[in-house]
Structures are given as structure tokens and as C-alpha cells.
C-alpha positions in Angstrom: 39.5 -17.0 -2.7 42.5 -15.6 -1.9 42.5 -14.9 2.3 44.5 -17.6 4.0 41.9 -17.6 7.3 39.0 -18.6 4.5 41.5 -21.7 3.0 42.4 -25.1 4.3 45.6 -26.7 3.5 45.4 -23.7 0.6 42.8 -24.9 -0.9 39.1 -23.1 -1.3 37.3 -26.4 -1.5 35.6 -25.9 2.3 34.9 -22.2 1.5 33.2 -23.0 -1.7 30.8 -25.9 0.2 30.4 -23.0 2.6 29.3 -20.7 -0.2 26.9 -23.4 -1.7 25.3 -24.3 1.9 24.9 -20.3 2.2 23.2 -19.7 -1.3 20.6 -23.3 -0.7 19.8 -21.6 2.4 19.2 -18.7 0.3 17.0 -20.1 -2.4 14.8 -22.3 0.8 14.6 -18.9 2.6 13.3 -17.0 -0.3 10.8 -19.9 -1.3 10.0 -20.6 2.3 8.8 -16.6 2.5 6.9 -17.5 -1.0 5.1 -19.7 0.3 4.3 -17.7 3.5 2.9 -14.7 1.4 1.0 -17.4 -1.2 -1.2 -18.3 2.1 -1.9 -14.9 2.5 -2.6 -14.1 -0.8 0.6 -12.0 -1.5 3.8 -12.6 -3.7 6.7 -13.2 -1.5 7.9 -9.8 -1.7 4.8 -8.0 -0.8 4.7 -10.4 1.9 8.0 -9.2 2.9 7.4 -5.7 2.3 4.4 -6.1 4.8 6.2 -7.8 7.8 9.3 -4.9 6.8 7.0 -2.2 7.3 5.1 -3.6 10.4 8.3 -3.9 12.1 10.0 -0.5 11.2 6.6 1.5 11.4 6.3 2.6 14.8 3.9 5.0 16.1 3.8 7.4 13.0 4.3 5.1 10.1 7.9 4.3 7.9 8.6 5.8 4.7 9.2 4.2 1.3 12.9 4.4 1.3 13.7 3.1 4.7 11.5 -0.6 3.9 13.7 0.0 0.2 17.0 0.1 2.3 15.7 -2.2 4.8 15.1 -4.8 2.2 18.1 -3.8 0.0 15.6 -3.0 -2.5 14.8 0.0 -5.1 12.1 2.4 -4.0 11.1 2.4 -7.1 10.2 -1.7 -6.2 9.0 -1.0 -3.2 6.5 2.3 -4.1 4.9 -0.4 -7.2 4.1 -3.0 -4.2 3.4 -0.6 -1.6 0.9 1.2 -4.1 -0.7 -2.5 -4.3 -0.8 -3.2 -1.1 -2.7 -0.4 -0.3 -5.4 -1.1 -2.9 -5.9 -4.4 -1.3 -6.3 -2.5 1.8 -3.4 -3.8 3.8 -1.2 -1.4 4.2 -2.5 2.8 4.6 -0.2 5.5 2.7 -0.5 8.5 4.2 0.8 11.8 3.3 4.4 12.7 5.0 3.6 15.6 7.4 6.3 17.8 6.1 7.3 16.6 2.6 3.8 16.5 0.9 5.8 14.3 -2.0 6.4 11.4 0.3 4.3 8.8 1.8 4.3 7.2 5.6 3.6 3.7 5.6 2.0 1.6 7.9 -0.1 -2.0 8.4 -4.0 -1.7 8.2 -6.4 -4.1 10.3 -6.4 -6.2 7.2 -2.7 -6.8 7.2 -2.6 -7.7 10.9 -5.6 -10.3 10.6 -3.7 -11.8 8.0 -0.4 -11.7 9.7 -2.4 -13.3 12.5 -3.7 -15.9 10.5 -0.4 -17.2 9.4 1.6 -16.7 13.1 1.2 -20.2 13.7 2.1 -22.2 11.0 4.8 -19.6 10.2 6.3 -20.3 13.7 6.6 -24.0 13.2 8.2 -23.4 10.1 10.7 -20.9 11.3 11.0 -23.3 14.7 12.4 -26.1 11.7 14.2 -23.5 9.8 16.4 -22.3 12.9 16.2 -25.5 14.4 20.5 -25.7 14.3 20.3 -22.0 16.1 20.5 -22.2 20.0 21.3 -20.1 22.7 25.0 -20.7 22.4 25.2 -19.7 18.5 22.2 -17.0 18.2 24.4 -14.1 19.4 27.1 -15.3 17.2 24.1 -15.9 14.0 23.3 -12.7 14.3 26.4 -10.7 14.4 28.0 -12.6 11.4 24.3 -12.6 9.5 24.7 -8.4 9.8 28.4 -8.3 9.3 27.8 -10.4 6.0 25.5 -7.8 4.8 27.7 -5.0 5.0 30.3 -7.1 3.2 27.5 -8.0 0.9 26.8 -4.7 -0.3 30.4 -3.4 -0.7 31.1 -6.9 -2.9 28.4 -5.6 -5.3 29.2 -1.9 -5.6 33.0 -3.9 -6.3 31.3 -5.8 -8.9 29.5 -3.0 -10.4 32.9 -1.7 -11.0 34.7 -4.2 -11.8 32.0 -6.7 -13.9 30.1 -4.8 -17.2 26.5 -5.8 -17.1 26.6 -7.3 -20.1 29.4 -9.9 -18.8 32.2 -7.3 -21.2 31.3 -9.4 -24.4 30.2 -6.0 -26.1 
């Protein structure tokens, strides 16, 4: 780390516990949403894919590649679990209305009796997740949780430059 507002005393030390605190919350978050699909009989992903696409949906459905970029995921990804979620009857693919070659996405009854069925339980658990969060810090949570994003995904198109994928021991 090399930004003097991110160093104390020059040193990294409370920027690295930072980045550790960031990443635990990280690993909790993604088994937390694990364990949230596993009660609804989904991987964590799908489960994620299914509360992506009943929030973006609206009125006419969402396609494919805004739940991908929503998710910072591949369509590719997202198309295989999509195309499994609709055989399980959760989620309805519909022909796009003016590009036959893409699909609109969008919950079935299914998906929001199962969503139902975990609302409780899932808002306890969120309540405990969130628990430091008040009115006082929220705006501030959510601004810096988006602006980290955006620096998230410039850090890895830096890395794609600047790291080989095989680690440059080829």
C-alpha cells in the first residue's frame, strides 16, 4: 500500500487488518447466502441469481446479461443456472420480444413461495449480520460498499494486465 491517507505512522499494518476484516466478511457473506439457498434447495448462487433477478425483473422480466453484470458474473454462468432454474420451475425464460436469441427472465410462483418461506429466518440473520449498521452509518455503508465496487473491478482488469494467469512461472 502505497497512499499515505490508507497508512498510519507509514505503516500498512491497520489497512491490512482492514483488508482481512473485509475478506472474513466476505467468506461469512458468501457462506451465510449458502446456506440461505441450501434451505431452499438451491446452491448459493442460484439462490443469488433468483433474489438478482426478482429484484431487477420488473414488469417485463430482466435479461441474462443484466443479472451477469449485476452479479459481476459471466453470462455464460448465469445462462447454465438460469437454464436450471427454469427446469425446476422457479424462474420462467421467455423469449425477448425483439431479439428472438435472447431470453427475459423473471420469478415463477414457485420461486416466490420459496422466497416466502425463507423471509423470516433470513431477516433474523441479516438483522445479526448488519447488526453494527445504523441509521447514522447506512448512508455512509452504502456509498463506500458501491464505490468499492467500482474500484473492485478496475483492480482486476489492473491485474489481468499486470498478473499472467499462470502466476508468470511459464
Amino acid at each position: 500500500m502505497t497512499r499515505d491517507d490508507l497508512l498510519e505512522d507509514g505503516s500498512d499494518l491497520a489497512f491490512r487488518k482492514m483488508l482481512h476484516n473485509l475478506l472474513a466478511f466476505s467468506a461469512r457473506l458468501e457462506q451465510i447466502r449458502s446456506r440461505f439457498g441450501a434451505y431452499i434447495g438451491l446452491s448459493g448462487p442460484q439462490y443469488t441469481i433468483l433474489i438478482t433477478t426478482r429484484q431487477l425483473q420488473g414488469a417485463d422480466g430482466v435479461g441474462v446479461g443484466a443479472v451477469a453484470e449485476h452479479l459481476a458474473h459471466s453470462a455464460a454462468f448465469v445462462t447454465a443456472e438460469t437454464n436450471k432454474l427454469a427446469k425446476l420451475g422457479i424462474l420462467n425464460k421467455v423469449p425477448h420480444p425483439e431479439d428472438r436469441r435472447r431470453v427475459r427472465l423473471s420469478v415463477t410462483d414457485r420461486g416466490i413461495a420459496l422466497l416466502a418461506s425463507l423471509a423470516k429466518v433470513q431477516a433474523e440473520i441479516n438483522d445479526q449480520l448488519f447488526e453494527p449498521v445504523d441509521a447514522g452509518n447506512f448512508e455512509l455503508l452504502q456509498a463506500l460498499s458501491a464505490d468499492l465496487r467500482g474500484s473492485a473491478e478496475r483492480a482486476l482488469l489492473m491485474a489481468d494486465y499486470l498478473l499472467p494467469p499462470d502466476g508468470g512461472m511459464s
